[in-house]
C-alpha positions in Angstrom: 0.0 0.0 0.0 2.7 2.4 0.7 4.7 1.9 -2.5 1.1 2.4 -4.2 0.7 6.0 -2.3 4.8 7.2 -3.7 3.6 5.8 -7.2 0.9 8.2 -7.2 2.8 10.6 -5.7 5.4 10.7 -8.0 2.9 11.0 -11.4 0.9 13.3 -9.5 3.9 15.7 -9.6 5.2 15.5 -13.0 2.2 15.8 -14.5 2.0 19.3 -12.7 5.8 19.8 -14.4 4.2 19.3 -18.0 1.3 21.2 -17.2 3.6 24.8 -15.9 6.0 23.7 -19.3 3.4 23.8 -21.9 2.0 27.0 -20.5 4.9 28.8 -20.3 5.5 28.5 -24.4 2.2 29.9 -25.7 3.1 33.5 -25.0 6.0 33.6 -27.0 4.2 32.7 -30.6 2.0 35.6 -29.8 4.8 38.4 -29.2 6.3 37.1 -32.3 3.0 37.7 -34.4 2.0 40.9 -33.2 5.9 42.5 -33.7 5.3 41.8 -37.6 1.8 43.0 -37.9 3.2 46.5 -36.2 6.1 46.1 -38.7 3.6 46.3 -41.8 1.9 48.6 -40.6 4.6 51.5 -40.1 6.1 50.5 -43.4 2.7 51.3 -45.0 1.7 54.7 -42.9 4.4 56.1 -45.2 2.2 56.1 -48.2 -0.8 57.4 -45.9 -2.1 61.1 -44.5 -4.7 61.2 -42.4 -6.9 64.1 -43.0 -6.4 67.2 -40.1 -9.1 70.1 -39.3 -8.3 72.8 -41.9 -6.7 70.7 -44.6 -7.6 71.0 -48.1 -6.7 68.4 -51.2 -4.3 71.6 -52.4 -2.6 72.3 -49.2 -1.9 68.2 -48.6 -0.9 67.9 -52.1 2.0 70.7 -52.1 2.6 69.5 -48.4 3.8 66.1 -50.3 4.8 67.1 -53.7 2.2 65.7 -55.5 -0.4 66.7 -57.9 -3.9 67.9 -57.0 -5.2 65.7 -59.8 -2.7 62.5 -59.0 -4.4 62.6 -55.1 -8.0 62.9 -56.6 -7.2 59.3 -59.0 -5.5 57.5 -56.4 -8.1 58.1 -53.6 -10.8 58.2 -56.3 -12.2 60.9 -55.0 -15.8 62.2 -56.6 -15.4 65.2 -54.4 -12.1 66.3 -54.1 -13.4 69.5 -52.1 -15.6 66.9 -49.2 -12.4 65.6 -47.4 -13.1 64.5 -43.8 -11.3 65.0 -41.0 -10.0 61.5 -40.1 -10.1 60.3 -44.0 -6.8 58.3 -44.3 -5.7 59.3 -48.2 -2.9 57.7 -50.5 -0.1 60.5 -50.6 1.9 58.0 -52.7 1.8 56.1 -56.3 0.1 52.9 -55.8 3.3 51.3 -57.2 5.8 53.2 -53.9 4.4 50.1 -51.4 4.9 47.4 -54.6 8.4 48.4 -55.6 9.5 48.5 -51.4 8.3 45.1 -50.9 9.1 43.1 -54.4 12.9 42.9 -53.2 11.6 40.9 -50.6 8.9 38.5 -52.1 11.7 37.7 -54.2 14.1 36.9 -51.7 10.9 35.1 -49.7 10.5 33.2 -53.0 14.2 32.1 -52.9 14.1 31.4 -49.8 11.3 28.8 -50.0 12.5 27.5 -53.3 15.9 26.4 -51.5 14.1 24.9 -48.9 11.8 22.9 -50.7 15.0 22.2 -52.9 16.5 20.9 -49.5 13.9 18.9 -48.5 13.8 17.3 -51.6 17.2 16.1 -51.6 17.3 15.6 -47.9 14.5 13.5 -47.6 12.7 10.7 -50.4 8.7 10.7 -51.1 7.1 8.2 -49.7 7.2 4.8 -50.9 10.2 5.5 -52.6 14.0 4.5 -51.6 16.8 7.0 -51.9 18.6 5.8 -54.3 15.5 6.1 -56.5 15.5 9.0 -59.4 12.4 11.4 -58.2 13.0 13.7 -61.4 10.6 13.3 -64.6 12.1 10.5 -66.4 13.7 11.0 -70.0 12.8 9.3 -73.3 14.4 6.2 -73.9 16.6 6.1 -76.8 18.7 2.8 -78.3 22.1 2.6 -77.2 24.4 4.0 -79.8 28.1 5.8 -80.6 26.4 9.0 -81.3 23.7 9.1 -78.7 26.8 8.4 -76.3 28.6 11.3 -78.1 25.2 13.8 -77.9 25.0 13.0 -73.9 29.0 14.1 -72.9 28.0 16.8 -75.3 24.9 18.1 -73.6 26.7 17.5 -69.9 29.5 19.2 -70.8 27.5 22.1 -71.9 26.0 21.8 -68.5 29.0 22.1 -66.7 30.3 24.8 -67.9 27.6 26.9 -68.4 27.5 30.0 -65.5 25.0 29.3 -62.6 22.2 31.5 -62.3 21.8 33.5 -59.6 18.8 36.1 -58.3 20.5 39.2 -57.2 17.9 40.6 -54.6 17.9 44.3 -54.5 19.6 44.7 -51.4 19.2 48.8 -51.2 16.0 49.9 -52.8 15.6 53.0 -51.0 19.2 54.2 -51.5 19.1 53.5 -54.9 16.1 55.3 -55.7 17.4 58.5 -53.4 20.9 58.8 -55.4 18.2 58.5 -58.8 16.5 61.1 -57.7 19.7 63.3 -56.0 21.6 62.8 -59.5 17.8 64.2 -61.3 17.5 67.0 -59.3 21.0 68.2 -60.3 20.4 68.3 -64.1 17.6 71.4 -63.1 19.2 74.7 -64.5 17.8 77.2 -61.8 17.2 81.5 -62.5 15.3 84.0 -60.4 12.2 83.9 -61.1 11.8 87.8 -60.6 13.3 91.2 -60.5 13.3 93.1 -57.4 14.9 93.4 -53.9 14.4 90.1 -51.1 12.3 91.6 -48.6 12.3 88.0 -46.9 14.6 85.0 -46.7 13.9 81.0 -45.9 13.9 80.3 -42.2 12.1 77.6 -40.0 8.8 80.2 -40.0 9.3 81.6 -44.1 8.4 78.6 -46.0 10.4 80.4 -49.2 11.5 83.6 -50.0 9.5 87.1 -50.7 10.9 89.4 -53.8 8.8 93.1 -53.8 7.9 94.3 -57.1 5.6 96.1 -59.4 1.7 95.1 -59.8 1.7 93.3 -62.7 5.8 92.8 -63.0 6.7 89.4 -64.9 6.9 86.4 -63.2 9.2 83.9 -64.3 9.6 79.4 -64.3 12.7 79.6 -62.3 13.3 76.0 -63.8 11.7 74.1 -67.1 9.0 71.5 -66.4 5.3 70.9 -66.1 2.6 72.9 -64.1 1.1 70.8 -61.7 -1.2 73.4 -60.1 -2.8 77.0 -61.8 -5.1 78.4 -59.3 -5.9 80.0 -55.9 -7.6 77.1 -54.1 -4.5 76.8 -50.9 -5.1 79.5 -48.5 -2.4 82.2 -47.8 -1.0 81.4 -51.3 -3.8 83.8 -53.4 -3.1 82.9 -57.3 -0.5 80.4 -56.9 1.7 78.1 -59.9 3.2 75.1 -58.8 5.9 73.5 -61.4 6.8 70.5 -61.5 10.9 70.2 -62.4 11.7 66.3 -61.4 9.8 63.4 -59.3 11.2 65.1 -55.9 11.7 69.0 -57.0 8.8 71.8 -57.0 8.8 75.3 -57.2 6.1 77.6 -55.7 4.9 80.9 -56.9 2.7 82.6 -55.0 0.4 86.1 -54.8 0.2 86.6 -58.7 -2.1 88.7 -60.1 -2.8 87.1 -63.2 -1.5 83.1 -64.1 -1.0 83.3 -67.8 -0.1 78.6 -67.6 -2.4 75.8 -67.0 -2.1 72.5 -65.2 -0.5 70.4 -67.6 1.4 72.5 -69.5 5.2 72.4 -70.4 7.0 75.3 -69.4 10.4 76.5 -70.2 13.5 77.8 -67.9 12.3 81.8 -68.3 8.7 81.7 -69.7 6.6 84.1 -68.5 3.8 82.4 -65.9 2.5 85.0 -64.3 1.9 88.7 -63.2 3.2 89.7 -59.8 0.7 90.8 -57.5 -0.9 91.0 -54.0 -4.0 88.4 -54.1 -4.2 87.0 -50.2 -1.1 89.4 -49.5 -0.2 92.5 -47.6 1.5 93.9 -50.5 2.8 93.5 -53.8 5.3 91.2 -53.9 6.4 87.0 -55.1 6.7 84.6 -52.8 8.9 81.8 -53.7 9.4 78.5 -52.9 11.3 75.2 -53.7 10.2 71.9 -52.4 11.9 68.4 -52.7 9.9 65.3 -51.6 7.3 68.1 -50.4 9.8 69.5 -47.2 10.2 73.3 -48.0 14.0 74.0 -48.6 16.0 77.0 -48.8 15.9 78.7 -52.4 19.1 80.2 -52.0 20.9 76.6 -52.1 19.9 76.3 -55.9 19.3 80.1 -57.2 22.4 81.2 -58.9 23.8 84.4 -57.1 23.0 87.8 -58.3 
């Protein structure tokens, strides 16, 4: 009776063991899920605003570089001018989030190729013994000199023929950045007015202000495309936006006539506008030059005068 009672005893106890080991592991799996979730979603916020009191289509659009009409096609908006506040909208091409993550589904795709490649090798199907051939099997053909001669043919060619290899884009976002560094180089700047700077490019001044005449030419400091004609961003009055490369903008701002529209091809030079005071204190241009949508200091590209 008394060895019975340490028996018992003794399973009693180490089922108690496996009981604390097995629920010690479960947590674990579920850190491990939640961290890549979180991962996913910061890496896709990038290509995301979310829509804050006071915002208009315009103002988000020059706030990221991107044309008025590009935000309306990608959001498919059927009233760009009823935005919510709280409206999550695409800043980015569809394609950004594509091109960011194809470097790894391919290497994902190599990855589970190799293994699969492994486990073949490693491990026979079923049924089968391994020294068995699991690969399709070949027609046969009668033995012969110059079937003999066509096989060391064929294998040789084999054998010396260069693996292939998938060479995984290692540095996407570097890449692209030098592209767009070396792009932005090729832009031949000029002022795009004459008349004194009455203001200069700080962490408040978004661009620089040059006074002038009412109705005084206004320049394209740069060739490219308008991406915006109008006066539909508040503080700006009649405002032209050019386009110069995929990360480089310039603003003009205040005009009193725009003599472009969006769309249009403009030259380094080419008259846009008239200088004026519309949603201004006086007459004057301000100017501006964006890349990737930050505001950056004029002066840095303007030739010196």
């Amino acid at each position: 009776m008394k060895k019975f009672r340490i028996t018992l005893l003794v399973l009693l106890v180490g089922s108690l063991v496996a009981c604390g080991t097995t629920h010690r592991a479960a947590p674990v799996t579920e850190r491990t899920i939640g961290g890549a979730g979180t991962a996913k979603n910061t890496a896709d916020d990038r290509n995301f605003y979310t829509v804050k009191k006071g915002d208009t289509l315009y103002r988000i659009a020059l706030d990221f570089g991107q044309s008025y009409s590009e935000l309306v096609t990608w959001n498919k908006l059927a009233n760009p001018n009823d935005i919510k506040v709280d409206q999550v909208l695409r800043v980015a091409p569809p394609d950004a989030a594509v091109a960011r993550s194809s470097s790894g589904a391919q290497t994902g795709a190599v990855a589970t190729g190799s293994g699969a490649e492994a486990r073949s090798l490693s491990a026979p199907p079923a049924g089968s013994t391994a020294g068995n051939k699991t690969s399709p099997r070949g027609e046969k053909r009668p033995y012969s000199d110059s079937t003999l001669a066509e096989m060391q043919k064929s294998e040789g060619a084999a054998a010396s023929a260069p693996p292939k290899t998938v060479a995984p884009n290692d540095k996407p976002a570097e890449t692209s950045a030098a592209a767009a560094a070396t792009e932005d180089e090729t832009v031949s700047w000029m002022w795009p007015a004459e008349g004194k700077l009455v203001a200069t490019f700080d962490d408040n001044k978004k661009g620089i202000d040059i006074a002038g005449k009412s109705g005084q030419q206004v320049l394209a400091a740069g060739a490219g495309k308008v991406m915006y004609a109008g006066s539909g961003i508040r503080g700006y009055g009649n405002l032209v936006i050019v386009k110069h490369t995929s990360t480089l903008l310039s603003a003009y701002a205040h005009n009193k006539t725009i003599h472009v529209k969006e769309g249009q091809s403009v030259s380094k030079g080419q008259k846009i506008a008239d200088m004026g005071d519309s949603d201004a204190d006086s007459v004057k241009l301000h100017f501006e030059i964006r890349q990737q949508g930050k505001p950056v200091d004029p002066s840095k590209f303007l030739p010196s005068r």
